[in-house]
VEXPAFI-578021 format. One record per residue: x, y, z of N, C-alpha, C in turn; residue number from 0; residue in one letter; chain. Coordinates in steps of 0.1 Angstrom, whole numbers, plus 5000, padded with zeros to 4 digits. Each point is the difference from the previous one (the first is absolute). Example, Ala and Ser with C-alpha at 12.3 -4.5 7.8 and 13.67 -1.06 7.14 Angstrom:
# residues 2
REC neast nnorth  nup caeast canorth caup ceast cnorth  cup   n res chain
REC  5132   4943 5078   4991    5012 5000  5009   5012 5000   0   a     A
REC  4996   5011 4993   5009    5011 5000  4992   5011 5008   1   s     A
# end
This chain:
# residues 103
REC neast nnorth  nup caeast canorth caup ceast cnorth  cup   n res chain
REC  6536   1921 5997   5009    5011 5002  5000   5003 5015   0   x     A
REC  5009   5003 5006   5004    5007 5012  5000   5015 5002   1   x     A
REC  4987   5005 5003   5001    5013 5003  5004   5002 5013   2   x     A
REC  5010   5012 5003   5003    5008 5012  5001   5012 4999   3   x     A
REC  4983   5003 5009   4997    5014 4994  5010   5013 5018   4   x     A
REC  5004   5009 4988   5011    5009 5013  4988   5006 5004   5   x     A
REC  5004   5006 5011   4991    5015 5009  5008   5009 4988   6   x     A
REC  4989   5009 5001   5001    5011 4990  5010   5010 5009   7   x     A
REC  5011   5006 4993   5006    5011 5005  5015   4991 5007   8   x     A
REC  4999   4989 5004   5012    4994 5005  5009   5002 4989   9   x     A
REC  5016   5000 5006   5010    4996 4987  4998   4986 5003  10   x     A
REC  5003   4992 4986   5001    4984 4995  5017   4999 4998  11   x     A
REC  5006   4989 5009   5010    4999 4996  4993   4980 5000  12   x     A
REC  5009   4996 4988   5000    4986 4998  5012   4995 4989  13   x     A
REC  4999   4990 5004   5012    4992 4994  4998   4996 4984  14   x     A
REC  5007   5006 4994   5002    4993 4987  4996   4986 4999  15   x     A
REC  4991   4996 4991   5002    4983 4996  4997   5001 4984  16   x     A
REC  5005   4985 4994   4992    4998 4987  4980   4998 5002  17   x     A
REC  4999   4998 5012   4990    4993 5005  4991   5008 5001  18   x     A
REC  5004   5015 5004   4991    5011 5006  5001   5010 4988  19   x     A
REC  4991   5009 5000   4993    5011 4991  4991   5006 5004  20   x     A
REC  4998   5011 5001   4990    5014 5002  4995   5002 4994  21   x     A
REC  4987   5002 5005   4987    5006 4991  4994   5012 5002  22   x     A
REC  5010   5015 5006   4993    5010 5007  5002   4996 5016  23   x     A
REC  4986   5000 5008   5006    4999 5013  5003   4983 5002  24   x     A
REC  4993   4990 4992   5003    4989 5001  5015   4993 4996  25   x     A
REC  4997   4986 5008   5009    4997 4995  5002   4989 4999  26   x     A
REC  4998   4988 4989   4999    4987 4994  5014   4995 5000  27   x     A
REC  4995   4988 5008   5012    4986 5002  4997   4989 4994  28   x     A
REC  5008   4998 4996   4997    4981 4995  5008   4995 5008  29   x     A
REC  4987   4983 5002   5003    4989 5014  5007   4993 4991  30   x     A
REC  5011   4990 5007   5006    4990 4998  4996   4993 4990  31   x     A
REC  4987   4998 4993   4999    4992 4990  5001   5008 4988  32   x     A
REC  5004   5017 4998   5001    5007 4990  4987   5005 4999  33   x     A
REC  4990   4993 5009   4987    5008 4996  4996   5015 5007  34   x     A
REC  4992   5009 4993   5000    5011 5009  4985   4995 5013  35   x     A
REC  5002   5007 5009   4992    4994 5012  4992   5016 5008  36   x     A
REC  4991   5004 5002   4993    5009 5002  4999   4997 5015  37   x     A
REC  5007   5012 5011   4998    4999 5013  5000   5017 5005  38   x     A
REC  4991   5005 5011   5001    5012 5006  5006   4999 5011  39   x     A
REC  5008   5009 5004   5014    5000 5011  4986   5006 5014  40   x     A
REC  5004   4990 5012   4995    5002 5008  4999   5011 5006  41   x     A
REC  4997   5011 5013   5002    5013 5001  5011   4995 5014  42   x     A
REC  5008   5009 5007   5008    4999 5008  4987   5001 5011  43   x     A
REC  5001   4988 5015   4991    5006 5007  5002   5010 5009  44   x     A
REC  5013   5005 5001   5001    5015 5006  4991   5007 4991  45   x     A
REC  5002   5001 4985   4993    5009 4990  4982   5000 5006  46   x     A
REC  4998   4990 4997   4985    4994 5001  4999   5006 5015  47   x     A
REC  5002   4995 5013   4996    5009 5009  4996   5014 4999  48   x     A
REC  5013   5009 4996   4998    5017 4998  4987   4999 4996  49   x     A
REC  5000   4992 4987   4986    5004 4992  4988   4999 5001  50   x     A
REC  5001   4987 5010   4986    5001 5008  4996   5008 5006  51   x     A
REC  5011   5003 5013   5000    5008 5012  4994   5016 4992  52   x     A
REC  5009   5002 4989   4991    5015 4997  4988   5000 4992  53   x     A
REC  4996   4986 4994   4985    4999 5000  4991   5002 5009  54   x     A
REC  5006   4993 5009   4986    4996 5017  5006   5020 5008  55   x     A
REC  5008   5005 4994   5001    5013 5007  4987   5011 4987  56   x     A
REC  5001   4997 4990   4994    5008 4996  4986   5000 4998  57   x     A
REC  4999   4989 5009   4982    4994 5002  4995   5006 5017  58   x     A
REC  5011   5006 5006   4999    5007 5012  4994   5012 5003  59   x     A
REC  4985   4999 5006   4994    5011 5001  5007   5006 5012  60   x     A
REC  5008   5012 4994   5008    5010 5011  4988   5010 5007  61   x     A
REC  5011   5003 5010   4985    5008 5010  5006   5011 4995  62   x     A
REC  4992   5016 5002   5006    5014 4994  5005   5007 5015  63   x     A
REC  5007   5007 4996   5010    5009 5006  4995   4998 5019  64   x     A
REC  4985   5008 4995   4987    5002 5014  5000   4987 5004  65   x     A
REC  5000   4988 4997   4996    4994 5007  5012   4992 5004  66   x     A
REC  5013   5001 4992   5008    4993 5010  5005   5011 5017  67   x     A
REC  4999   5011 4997   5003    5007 5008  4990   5000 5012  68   x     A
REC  4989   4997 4998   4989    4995 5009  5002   4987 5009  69   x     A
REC  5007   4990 4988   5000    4988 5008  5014   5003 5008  70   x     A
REC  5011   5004 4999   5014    5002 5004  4995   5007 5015  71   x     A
REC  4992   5009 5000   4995    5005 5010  4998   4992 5011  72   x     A
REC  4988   4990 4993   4996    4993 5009  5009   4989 5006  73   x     A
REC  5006   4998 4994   5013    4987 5002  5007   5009 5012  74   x     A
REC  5002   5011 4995   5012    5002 5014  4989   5007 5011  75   x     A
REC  4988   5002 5001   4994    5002 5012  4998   4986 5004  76   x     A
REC  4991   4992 4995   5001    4983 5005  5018   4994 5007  77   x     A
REC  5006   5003 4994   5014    4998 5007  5004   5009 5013  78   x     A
REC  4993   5010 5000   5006    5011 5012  4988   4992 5011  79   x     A
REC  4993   4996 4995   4989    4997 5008  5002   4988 5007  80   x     A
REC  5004   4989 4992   5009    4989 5005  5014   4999 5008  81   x     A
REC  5006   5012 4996   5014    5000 5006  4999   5001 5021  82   x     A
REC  4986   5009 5000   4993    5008 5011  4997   4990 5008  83   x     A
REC  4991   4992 4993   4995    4991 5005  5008   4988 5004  84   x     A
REC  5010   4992 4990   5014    4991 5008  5006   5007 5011  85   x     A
REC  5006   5013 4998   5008    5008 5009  4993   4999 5019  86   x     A
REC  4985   5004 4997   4993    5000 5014  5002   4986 5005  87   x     A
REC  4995   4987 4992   5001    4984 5007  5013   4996 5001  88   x     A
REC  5011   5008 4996   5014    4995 5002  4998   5007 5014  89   x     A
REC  4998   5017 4998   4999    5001 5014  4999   4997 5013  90   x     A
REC  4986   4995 4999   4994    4993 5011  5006   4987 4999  91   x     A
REC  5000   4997 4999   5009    4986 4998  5011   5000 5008  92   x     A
REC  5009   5010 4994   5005    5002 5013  5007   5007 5008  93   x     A
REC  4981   5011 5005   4998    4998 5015  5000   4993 5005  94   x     A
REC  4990   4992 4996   4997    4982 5005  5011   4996 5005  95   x     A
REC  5008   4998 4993   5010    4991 5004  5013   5001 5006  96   x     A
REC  5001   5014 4999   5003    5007 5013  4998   4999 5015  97   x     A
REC  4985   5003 5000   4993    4998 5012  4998   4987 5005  98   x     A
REC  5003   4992 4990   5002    4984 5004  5010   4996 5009  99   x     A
REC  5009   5005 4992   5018    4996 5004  4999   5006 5009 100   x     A
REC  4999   5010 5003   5002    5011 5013  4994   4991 5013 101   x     A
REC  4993   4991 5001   4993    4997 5010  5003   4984 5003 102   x     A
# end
């Protein structure tokens, strides 16, 4: 037999055959030699991604409220800290190079 089992909740649209028949959500084909032939319908891999992706998301230890607000903190002091710090060696830089040219 040929099973092709639907996602639950989809509408089923399919073509009339002598060949094909429903069993509920299945749905049995007979192969070319008249025999029936038993197969499961692959999953779409767009489908199959989502489903992973919200697997491996719901195995995600989330941080709570405190502590993203902690780390957010520290991200944008580490950045103000850095911005300070490029800004002065662009500076000097050029002074430098100023004082170079100048002479």
């Amino acid at each position: 037999m040929l099973w092709v089992q639907f996602l639950p909740g989809l509408p089923v649209f399919c073509v009339v055959s002598p060949l094909w028949s429903r069993r509920g959500d299945v749905l049995v084909v007979k192969n070319k030699e008249n025999k029936l032939a038993e197969i499961t319908k692959q999953q779409n891999a767009i489908v199959r991604f989502y489903r992973e992706t919200l697997g491996e998301l719901r195995k995600v230890s989330w941080p709570t409220r405190a502590e993203a607000i902690n780390l957010t903190i520290i991200v944008v002091i580490v950045l103000i800290v850095m911005a300070i710090i490029l800004g002065a060696v662009d500076w000097f830089g050029f002074i430098g190079l100023d004082l170079i040219l100048q002479h």
